[in-house]
DSSP file (Angstrom, degrees, kcal/mol; ACC not computed):
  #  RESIDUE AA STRUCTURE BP1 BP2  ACC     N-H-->O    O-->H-N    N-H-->O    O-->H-N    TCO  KAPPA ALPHA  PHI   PSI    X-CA   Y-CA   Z-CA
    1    1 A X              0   0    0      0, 0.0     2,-0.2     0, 0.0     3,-0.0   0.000 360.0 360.0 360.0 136.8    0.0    0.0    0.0
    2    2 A X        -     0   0    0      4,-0.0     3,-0.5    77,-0.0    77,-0.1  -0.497 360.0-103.5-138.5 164.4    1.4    3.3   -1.2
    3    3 A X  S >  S+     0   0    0     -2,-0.2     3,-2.0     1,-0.2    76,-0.0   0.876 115.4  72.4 -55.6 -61.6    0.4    7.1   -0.9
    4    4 A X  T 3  S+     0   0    0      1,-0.3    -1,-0.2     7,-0.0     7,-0.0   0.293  85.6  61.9 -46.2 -10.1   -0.7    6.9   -4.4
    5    5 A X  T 3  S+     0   0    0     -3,-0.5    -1,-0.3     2,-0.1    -2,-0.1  -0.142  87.7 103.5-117.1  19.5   -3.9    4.6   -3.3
    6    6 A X  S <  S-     0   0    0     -3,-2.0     2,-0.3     2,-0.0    -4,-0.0  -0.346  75.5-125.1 -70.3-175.9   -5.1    7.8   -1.1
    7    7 A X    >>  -     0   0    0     -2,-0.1     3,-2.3     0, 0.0     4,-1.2  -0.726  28.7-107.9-139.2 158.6   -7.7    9.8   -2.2
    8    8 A X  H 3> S+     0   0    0      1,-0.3     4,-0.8    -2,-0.3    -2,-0.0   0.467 122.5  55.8 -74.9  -0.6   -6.9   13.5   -2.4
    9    9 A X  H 3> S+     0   0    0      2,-0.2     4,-0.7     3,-0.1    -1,-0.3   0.190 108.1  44.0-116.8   3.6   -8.8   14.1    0.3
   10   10 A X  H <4 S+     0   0    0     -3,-2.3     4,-0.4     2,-0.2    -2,-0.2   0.480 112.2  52.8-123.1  -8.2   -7.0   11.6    2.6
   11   11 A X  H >X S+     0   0    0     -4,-1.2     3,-3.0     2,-0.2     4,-0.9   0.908 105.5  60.8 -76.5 -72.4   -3.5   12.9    1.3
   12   12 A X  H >X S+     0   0    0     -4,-0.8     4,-2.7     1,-0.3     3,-0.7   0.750 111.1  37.5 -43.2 -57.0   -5.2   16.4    2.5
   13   13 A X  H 3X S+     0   0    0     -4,-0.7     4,-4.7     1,-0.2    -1,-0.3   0.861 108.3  59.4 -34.7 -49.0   -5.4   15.1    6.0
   14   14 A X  H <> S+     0   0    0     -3,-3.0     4,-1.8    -4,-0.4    -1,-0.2   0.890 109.9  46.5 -57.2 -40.5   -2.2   13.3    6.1
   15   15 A X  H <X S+     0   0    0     -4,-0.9     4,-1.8    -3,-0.7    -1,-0.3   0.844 114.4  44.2 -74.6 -46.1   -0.6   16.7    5.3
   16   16 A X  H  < S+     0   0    0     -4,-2.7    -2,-0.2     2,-0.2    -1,-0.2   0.958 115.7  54.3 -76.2 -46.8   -2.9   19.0    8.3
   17   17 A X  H ><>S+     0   0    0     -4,-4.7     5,-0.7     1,-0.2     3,-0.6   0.908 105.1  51.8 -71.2 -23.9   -2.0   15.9   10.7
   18   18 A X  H 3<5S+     0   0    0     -4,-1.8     2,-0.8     1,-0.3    -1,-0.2   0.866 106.2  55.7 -46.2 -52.3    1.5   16.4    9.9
   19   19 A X  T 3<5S+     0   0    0     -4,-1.8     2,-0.3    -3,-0.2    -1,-0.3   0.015 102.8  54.3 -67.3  35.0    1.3   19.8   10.7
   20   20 A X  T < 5S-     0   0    0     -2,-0.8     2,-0.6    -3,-0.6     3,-0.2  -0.923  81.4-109.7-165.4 156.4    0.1   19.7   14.0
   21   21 A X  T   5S-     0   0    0     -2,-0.3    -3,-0.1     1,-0.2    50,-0.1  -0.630  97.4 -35.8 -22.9  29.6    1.1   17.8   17.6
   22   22 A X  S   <S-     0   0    0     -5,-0.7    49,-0.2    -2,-0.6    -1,-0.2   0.895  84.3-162.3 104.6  41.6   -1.4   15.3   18.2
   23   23 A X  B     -A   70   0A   0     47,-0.8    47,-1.1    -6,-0.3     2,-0.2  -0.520  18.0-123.2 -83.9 148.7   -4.4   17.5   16.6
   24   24 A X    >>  -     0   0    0     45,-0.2     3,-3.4    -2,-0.1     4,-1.0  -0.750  33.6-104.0 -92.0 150.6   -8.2   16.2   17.8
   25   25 A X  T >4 S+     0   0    0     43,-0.3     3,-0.7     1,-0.2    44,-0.1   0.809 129.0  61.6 -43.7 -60.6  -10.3   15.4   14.8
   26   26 A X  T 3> S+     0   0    0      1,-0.3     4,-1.0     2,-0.2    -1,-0.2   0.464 102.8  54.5 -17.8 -29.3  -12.1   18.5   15.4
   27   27 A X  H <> S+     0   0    0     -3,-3.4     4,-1.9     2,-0.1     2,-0.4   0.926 108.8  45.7 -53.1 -82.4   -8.5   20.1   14.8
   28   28 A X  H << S+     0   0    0     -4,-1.0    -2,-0.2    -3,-0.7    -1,-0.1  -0.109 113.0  49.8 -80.4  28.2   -8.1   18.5   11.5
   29   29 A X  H >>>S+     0   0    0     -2,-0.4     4,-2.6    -3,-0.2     3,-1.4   0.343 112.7  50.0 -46.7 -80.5  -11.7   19.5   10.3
   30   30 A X  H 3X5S+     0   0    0     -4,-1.0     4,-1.7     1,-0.3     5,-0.3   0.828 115.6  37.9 -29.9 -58.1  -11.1   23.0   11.4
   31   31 A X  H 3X5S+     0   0    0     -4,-1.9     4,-1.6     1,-0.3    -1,-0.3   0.859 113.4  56.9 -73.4 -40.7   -7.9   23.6    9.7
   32   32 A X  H <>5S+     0   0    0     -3,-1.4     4,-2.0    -5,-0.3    -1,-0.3   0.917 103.3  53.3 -71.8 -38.3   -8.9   21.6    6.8
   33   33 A X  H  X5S+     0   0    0     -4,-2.6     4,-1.3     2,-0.2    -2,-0.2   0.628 106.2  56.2 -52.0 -27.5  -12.1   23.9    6.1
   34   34 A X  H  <<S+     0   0    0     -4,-1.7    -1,-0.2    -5,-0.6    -2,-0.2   0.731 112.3  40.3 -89.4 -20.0  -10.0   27.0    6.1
   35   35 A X  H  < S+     0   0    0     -4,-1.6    -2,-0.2    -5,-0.3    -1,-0.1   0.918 123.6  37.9 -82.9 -31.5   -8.1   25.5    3.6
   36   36 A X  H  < S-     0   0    0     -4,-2.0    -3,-0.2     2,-0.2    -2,-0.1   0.682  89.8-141.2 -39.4 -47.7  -11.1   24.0    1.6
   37   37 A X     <  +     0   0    0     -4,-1.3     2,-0.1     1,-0.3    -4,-0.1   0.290  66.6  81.8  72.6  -3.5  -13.2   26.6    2.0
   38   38 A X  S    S-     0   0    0      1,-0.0     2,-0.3     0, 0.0    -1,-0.3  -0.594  88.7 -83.8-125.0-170.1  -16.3   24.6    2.4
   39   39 A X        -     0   0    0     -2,-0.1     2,-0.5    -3,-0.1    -1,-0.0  -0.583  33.8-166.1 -95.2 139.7  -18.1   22.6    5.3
   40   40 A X        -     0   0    0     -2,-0.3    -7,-0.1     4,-0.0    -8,-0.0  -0.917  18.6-151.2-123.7 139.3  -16.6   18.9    5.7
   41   41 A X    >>  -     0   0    0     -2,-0.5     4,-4.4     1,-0.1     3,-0.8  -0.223  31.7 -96.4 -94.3-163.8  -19.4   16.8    8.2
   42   42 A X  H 3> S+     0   0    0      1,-0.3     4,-1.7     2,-0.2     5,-0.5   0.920 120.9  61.5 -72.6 -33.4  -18.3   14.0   10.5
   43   43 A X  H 34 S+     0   0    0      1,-0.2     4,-0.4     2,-0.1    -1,-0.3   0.786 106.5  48.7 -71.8 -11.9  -19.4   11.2    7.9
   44   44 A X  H <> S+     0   0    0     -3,-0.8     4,-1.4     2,-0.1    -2,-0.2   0.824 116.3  39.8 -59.0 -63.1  -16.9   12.6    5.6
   45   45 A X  H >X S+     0   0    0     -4,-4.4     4,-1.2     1,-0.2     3,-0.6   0.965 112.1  47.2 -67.5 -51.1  -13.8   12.9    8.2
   46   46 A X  H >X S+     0   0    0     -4,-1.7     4,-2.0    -5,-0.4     3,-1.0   0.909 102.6  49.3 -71.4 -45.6  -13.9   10.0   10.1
   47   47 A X  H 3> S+     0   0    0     -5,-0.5     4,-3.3    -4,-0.4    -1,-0.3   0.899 118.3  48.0 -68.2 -23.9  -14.3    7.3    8.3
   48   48 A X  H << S+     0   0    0     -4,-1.4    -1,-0.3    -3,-0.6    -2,-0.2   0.728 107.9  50.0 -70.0 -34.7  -11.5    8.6    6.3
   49   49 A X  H XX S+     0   0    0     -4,-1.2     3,-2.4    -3,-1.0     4,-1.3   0.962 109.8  58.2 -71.3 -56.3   -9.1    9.5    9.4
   50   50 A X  H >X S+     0   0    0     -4,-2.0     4,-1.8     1,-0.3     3,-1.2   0.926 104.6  54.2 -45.1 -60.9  -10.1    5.4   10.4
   51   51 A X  H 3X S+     0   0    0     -4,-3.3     4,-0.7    -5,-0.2    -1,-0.3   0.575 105.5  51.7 -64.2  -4.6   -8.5    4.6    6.8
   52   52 A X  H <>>S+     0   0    0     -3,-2.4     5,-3.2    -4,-0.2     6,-1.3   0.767 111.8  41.8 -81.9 -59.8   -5.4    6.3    7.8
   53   53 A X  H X<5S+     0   0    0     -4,-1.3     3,-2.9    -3,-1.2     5,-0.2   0.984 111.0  57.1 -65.9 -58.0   -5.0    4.5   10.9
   54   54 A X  H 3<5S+     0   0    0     -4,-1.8    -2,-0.2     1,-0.3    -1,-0.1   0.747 115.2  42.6 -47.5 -35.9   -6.0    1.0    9.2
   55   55 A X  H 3<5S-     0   0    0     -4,-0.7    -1,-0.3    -5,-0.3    -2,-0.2   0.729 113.3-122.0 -59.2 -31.2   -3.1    1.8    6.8
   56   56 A X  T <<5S+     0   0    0     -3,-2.9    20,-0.5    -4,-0.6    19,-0.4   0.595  78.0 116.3  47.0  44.5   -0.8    2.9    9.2
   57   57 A X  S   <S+     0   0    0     -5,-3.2    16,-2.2    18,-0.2     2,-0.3   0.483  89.1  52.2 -93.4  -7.3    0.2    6.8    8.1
   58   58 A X  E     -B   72   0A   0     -6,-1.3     2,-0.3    14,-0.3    14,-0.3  -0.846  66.2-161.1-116.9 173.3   -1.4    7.3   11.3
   59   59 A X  E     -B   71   0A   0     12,-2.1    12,-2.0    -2,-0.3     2,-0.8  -0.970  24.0-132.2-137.4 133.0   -1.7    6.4   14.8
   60   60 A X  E     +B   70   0A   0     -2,-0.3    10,-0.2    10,-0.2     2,-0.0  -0.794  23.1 179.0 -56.0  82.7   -4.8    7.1   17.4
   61   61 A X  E     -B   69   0A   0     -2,-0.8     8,-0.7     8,-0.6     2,-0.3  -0.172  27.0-112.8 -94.6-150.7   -4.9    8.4   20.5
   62   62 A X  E     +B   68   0A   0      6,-0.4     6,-0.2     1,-0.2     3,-0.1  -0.960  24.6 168.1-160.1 107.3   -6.9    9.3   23.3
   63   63 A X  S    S-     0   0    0      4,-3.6     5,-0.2    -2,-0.3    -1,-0.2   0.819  79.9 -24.6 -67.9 -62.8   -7.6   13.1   24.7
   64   64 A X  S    S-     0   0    0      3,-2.6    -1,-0.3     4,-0.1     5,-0.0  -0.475  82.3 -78.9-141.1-154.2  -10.2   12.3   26.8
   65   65 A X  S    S+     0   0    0     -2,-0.2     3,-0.1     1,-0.1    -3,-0.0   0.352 135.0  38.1-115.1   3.2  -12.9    9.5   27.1
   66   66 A X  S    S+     0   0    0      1,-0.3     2,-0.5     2,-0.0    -1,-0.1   0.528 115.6  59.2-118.0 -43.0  -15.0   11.7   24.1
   67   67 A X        -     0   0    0    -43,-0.1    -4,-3.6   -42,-0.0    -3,-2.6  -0.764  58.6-160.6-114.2 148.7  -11.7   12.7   21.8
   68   68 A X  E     - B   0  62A   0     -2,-0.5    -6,-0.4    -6,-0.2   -43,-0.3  -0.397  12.2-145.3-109.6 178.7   -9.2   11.1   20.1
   69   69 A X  E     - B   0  61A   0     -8,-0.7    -8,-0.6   -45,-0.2     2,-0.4  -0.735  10.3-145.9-159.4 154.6   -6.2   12.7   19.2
   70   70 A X  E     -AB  23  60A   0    -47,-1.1   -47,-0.8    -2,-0.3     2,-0.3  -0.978  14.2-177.0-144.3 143.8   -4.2   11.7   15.7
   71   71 A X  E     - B   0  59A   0    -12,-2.0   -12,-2.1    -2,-0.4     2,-0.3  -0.940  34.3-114.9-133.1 159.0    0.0   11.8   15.3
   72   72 A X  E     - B   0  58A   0     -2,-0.3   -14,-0.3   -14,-0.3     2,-0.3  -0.617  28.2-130.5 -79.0 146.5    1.4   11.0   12.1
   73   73 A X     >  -     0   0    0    -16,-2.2     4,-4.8    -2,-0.3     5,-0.3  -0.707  28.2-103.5-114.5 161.5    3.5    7.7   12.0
   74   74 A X  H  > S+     0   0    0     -2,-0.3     4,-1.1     2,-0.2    -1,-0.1   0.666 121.1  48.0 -65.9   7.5    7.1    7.6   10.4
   75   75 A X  H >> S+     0   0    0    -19,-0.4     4,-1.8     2,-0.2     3,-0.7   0.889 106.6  50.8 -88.9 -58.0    5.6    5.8    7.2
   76   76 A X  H 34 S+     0   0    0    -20,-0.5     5,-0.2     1,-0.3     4,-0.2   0.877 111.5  48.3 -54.6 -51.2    3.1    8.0    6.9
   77   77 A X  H >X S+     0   0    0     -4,-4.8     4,-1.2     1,-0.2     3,-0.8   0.864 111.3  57.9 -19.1 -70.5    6.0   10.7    7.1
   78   78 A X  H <X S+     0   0    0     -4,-1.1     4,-1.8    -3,-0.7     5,-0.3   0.592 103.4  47.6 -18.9 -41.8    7.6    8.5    4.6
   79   79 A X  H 3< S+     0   0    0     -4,-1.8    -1,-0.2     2,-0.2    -2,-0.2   0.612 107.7  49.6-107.8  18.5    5.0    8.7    2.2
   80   80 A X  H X> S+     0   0    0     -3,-0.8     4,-4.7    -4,-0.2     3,-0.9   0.674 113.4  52.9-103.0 -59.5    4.3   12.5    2.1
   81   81 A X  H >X S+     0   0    0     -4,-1.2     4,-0.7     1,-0.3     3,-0.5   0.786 114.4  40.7 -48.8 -74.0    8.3   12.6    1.6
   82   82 A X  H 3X S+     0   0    0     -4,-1.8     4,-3.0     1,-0.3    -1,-0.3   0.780 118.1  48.5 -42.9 -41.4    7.9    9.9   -1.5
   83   83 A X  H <> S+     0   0    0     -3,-0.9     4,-1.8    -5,-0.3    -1,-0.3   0.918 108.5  52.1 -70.9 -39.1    4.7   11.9   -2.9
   84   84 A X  H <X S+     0   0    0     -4,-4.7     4,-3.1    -3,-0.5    -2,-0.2   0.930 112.2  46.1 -70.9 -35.2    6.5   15.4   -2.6
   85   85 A X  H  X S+     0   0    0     -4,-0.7     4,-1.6     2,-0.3    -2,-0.2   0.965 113.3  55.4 -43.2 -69.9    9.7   13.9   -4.8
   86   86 A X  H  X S+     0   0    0     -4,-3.0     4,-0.5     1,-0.4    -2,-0.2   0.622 110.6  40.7 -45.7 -51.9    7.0   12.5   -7.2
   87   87 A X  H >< S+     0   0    0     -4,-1.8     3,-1.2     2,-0.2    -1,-0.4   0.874 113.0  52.4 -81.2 -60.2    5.6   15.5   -7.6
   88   88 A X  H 3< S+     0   0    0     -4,-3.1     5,-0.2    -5,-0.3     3,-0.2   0.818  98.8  66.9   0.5 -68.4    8.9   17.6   -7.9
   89   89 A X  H >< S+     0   0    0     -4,-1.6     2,-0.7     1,-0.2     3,-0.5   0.710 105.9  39.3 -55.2 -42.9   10.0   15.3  -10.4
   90   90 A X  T << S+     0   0    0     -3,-1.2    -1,-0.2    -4,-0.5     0, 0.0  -0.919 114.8  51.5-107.2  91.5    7.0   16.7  -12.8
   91   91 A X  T 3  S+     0   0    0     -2,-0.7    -1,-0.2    -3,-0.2    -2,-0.2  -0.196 108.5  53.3-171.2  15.6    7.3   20.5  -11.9
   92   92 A X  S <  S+     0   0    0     -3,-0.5     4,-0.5    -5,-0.2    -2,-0.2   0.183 113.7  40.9-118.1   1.9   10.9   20.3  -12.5
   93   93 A X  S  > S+     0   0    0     -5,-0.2     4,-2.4     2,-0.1     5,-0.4   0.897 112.2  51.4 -85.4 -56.9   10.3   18.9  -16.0
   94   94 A X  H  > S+     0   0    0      1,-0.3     4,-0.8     2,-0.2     5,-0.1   0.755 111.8  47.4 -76.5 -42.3    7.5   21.1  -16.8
   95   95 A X  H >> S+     0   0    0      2,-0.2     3,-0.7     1,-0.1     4,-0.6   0.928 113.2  54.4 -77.8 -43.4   10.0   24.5  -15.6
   96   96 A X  H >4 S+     0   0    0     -4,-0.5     3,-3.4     1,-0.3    -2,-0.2   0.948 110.9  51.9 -37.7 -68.9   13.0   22.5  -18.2
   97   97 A X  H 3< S+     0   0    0     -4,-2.4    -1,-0.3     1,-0.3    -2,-0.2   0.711 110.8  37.1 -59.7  -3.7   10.2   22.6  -20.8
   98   98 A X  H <<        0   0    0     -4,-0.8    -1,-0.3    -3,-0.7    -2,-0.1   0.386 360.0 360.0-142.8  30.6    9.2   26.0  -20.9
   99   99 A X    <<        0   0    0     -3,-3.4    -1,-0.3    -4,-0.6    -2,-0.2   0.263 360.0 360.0 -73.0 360.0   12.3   27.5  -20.4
């Protein structure tokens, strides 16, 4: 299982959990909406944060006995790192060509 079998919307996450200490989903809604610009509801985020953990780019804790808390794991690290190369790699062709 690879990066590349996310969904762009489960790469988006990967990227806000990365950016944050241990954010509660409710973190990584907020943050994602300001980047979105639209509303995202709970049936959206969670089951999608669950596929994260099931994968293991993420890991699940426990704020309290109602929120969970979300850390990025060093594969998940790993596979932003692979995806950002990937992505390099074709925006440093595409600046060759039209130079």
């Amino acid at each position: 299982m690879n990066l590349f079998d996310l969904s762009g919307f489960q790469r988006d996450l990967l990227y806000v959990i990365a950016g944050f200490e241990n954010p509660s989903g409710q973190d990584v809604k907020e943050e994602l909406e300001r980047y979105l610009d639209e509303e995202i509801n709970h049936g959206r985020l969670y089951p999608n944060l669950d596929t994260l953990v099931e994968r293991g780019y993420v890991e699940k804790g426990q704020i309290d006995r109602r929120t969970n808390s979300y850390r990025i794991t060093d594969s998940g690290r790993q596979q932003l790192q692979d995806r950002r190369e990937w992505e390099d790699g074709y925006l440093q062709a595409e600046a060759l060509a039209s130079s």
